[in-house]
C-alpha positions as CSV (number, residue, x, y, z in Angstrom):
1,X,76.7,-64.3,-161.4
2,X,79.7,-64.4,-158.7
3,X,80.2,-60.4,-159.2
4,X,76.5,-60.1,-158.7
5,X,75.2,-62.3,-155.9
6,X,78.8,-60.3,-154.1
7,X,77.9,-57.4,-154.7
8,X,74.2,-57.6,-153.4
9,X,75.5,-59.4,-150.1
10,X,78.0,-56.3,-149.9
11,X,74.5,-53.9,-150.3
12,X,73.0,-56.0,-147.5
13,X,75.6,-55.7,-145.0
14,X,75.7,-51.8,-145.5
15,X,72.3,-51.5,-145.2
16,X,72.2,-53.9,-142.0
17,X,75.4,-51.9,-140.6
18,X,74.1,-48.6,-141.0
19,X,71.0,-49.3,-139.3
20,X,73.2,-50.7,-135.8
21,X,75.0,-47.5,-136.4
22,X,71.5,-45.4,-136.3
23,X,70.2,-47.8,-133.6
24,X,73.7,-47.4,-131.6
25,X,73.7,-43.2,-132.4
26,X,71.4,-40.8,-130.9
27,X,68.5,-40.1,-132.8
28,X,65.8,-37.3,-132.2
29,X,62.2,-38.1,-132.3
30,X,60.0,-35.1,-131.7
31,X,60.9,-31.2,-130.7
32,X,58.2,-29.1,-129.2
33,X,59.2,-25.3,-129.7
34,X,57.0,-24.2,-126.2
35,X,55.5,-26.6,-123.6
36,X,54.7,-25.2,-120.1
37,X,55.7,-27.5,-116.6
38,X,53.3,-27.0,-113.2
39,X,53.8,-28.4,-109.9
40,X,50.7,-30.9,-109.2
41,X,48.8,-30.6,-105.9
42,X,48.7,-34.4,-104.5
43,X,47.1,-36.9,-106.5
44,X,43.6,-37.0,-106.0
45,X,43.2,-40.8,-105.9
46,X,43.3,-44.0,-108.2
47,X,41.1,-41.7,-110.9
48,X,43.8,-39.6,-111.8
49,X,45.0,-36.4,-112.0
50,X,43.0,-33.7,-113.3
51,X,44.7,-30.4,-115.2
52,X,41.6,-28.2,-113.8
53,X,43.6,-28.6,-110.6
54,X,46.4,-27.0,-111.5
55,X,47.7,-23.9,-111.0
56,X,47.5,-22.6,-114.7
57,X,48.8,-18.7,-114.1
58,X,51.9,-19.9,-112.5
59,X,54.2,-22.2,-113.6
60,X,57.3,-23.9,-113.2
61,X,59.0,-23.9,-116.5
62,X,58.4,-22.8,-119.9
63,X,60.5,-24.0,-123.0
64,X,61.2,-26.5,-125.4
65,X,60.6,-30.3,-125.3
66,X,63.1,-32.6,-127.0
67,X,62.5,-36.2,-127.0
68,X,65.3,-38.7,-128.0
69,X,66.5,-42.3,-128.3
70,X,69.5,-44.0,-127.9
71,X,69.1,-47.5,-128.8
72,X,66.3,-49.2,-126.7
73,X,66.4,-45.9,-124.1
74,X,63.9,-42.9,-125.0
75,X,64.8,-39.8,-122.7
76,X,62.1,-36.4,-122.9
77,X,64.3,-33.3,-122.5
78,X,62.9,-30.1,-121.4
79,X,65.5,-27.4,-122.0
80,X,65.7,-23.6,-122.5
81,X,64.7,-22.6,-125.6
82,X,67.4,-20.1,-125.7
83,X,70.5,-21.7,-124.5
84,X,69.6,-25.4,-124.4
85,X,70.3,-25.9,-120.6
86,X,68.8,-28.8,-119.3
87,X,65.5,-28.1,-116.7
88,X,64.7,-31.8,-116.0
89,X,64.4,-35.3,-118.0
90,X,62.2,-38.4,-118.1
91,X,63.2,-41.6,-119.0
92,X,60.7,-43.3,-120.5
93,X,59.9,-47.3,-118.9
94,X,59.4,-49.0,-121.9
95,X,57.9,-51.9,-120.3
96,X,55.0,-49.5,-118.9
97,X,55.3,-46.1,-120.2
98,X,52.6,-45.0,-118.4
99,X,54.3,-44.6,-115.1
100,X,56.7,-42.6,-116.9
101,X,53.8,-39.8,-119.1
102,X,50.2,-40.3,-117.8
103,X,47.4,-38.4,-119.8
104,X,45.4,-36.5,-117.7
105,X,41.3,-37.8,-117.2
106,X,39.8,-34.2,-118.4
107,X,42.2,-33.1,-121.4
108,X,44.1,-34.7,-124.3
109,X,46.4,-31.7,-123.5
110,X,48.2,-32.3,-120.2
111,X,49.9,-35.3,-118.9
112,X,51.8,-35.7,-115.3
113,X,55.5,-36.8,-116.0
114,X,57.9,-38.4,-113.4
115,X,61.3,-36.3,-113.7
116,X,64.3,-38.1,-112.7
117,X,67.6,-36.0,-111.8
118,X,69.8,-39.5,-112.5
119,X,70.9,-40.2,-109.0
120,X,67.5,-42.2,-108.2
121,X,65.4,-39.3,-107.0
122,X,62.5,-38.3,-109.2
123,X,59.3,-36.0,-108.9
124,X,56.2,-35.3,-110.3
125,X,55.2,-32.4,-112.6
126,X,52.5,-31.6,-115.2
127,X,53.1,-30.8,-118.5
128,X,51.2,-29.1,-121.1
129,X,50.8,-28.5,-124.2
130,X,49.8,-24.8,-126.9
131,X,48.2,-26.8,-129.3
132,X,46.2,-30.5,-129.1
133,X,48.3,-31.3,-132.1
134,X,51.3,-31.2,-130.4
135,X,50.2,-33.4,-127.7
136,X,49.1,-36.0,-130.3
137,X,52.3,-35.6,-131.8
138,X,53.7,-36.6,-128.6
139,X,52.0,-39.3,-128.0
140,X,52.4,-40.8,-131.4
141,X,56.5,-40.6,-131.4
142,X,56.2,-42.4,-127.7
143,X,54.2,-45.3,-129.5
144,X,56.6,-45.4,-132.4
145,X,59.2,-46.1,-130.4
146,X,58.0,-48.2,-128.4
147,X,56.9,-50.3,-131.4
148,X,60.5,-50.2,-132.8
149,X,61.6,-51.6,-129.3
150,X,59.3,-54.3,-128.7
151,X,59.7,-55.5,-132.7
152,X,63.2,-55.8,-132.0
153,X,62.8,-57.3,-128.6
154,X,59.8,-59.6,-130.1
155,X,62.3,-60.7,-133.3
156,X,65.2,-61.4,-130.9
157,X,63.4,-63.8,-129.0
158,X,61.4,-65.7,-131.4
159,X,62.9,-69.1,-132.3
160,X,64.3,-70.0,-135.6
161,X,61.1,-71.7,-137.6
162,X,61.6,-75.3,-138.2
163,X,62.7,-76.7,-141.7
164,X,60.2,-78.5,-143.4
165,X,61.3,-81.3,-146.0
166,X,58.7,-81.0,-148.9
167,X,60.3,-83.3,-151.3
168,X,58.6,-86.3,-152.7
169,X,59.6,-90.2,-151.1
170,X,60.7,-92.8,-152.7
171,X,57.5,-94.5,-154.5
172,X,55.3,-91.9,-153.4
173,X,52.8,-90.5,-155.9
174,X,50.3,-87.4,-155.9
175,X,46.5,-87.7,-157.3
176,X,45.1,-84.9,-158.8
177,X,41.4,-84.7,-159.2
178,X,39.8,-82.5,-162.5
179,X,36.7,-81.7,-161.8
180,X,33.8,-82.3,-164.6
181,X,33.5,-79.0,-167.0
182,X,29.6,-80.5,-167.6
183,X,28.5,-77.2,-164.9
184,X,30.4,-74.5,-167.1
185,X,30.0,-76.0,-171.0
186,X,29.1,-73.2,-172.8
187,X,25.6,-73.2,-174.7
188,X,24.9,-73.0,-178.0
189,X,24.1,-69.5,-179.5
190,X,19.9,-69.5,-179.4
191,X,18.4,-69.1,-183.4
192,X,16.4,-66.4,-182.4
193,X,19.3,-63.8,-181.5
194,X,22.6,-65.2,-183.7
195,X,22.9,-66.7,-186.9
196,X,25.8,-69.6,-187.3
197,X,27.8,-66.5,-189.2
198,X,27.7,-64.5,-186.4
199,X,24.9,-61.6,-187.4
200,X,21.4,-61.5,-186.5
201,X,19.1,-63.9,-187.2
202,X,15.9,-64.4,-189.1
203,X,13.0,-62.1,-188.1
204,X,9.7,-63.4,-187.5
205,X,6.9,-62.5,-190.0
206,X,4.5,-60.1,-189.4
207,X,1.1,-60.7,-187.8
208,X,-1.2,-61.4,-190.9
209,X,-4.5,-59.6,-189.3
210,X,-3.0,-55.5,-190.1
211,X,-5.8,-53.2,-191.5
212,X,-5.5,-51.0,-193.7
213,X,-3.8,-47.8,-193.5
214,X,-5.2,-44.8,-192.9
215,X,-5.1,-42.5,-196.2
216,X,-7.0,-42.3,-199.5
217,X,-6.6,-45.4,-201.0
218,X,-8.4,-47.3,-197.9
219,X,-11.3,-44.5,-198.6
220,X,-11.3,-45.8,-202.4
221,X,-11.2,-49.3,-202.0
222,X,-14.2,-49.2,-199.3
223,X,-16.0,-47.3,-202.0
224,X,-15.5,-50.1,-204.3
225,X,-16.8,-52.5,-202.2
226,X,-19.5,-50.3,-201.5
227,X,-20.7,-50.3,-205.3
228,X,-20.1,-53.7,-205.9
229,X,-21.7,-55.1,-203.2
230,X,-24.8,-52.1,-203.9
231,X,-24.2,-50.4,-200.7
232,X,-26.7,-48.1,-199.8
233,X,-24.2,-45.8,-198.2
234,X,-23.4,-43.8,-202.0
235,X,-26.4,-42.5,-203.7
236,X,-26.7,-41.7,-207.3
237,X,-26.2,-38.2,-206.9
238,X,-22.0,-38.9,-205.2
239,X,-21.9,-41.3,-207.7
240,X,-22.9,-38.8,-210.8
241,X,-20.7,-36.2,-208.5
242,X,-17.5,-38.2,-208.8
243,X,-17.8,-39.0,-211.9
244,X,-17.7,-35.4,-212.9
245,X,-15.1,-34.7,-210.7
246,X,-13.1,-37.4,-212.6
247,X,-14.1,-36.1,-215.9
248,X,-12.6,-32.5,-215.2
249,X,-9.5,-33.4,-213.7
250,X,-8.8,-35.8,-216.7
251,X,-10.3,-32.2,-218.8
252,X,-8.0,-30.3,-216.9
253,X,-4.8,-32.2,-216.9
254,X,-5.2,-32.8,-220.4
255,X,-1.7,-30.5,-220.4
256,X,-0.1,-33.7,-219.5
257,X,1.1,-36.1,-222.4
């Protein structure tokens, strides 16, 4: 148990130390293979700039965007493809990010970016973007790290959460109320659907008033009753008839034994 709880504290402080190291080492966030950089024309008021009034046959620059972090500080580098020489750099206000990349009002693809040369001086430029996706890509690794700096900023400054005692006093007791089960008894199986051995019950009996069937022998036995009661509906001549017809087939089955 000793070895065990060790060697998980020893897990936890390797994990906890190699994240400061991560934190504390430079880390890159997003790489852009080709952006394009334009000089922007004043700013046309508290609406915004607008990429339409740009210059888009010439610009400034055209090469790769690298964005990193170094701890709390996010820095967007735009470098020569080819040789990696540094053409200018933003550092990115994490407090409000939007005076450091501001999305144009009339595309998702340009934003104006304030360049800073590190000895206080900055400028303004556009940037722009081949593909929309790359611009959302952009915008999503500025909000991931932002989130990852105001999480560790938020957790830093929240205090400790207050211990709460929630062991019983002295003479203290707890009631505990069971509600009635009356609501959820279960009912008894009905006699009409389950018998007490679990198949099907007794059917009811059939309705008494059925007629007869359709076939000969309802023919025969109205014929009966026609005789016996002297119904005129069989003359003399069908009864003569059937009786004949009797006589042969007795005649002519006389095959049988």
């Amino acid at each position: 148990g000793e070895l065990s709880s060790a060697a998980d504290g020893e897990v936890r402080t390797n994990v906890g130390t190699q994240m400061a190291d991560e934190w504390e080492s430079e880390r890159t966030l997003l790489i852009v293979r080709e952006v394009l950089v334009y000089k922007l024309p004043p700013r046309p008021g508290v609406a915004g700039y607008r990429c339409q009034d740009w210059p888009k046959t010439s610009f400034l620059f055209q090469g790769r965007l690298r964005m990193t972090a170094l701890g709390s500080k996010c820095s967007i580098l735009l470098e020569d493809a080819s040789t990696g020489e540094l053409f200018a750099q933003v550092p990115l206000n994490n407090e409000k990010p939007e005076v450091s990349v501001e999305p144009v009002v009339d595309s998702s693809r340009y934003f104006a970016i304030r360049v800073d040369d590190g000895s206080g001086r900055h400028a303004f430029l556009g940037l722009g973007f081949r593909e929309r996706t790359e611009a959302f890509d952009f915008n999503v690794a500025i909000q991931d790290h932002l989130k990852q700096v105001r999480g560790e900023t938020d957790n830093d400054d929240l205090p400790p959460a207050p211990s709460v005692d929630m062991s019983f006093k002295e003479g203290e007791t707890i009631k505990i109320n069971i509600g009635s089960r009356s609501g959820n008894a279960a009912r008894a199986p009905s006699r009409d659907t389950f018998s007490p051995a679990g198949g099907l019950g007794a059917l009811p009996p059939p309705p008494s008033a059925l007629g007869a069937p359709p076939g000969t022998g309802g023919r025969r036995r109205d014929a009966q009753a026609g005789v016996g009661n002297g119904g005129g509906d069989f003359k003399g001549g069908d009864l003569n008839g059937a009786a004949q017809l009797q006589t042969g087939d007795l005649l002519g089955g006389g095959g049988f034994g």
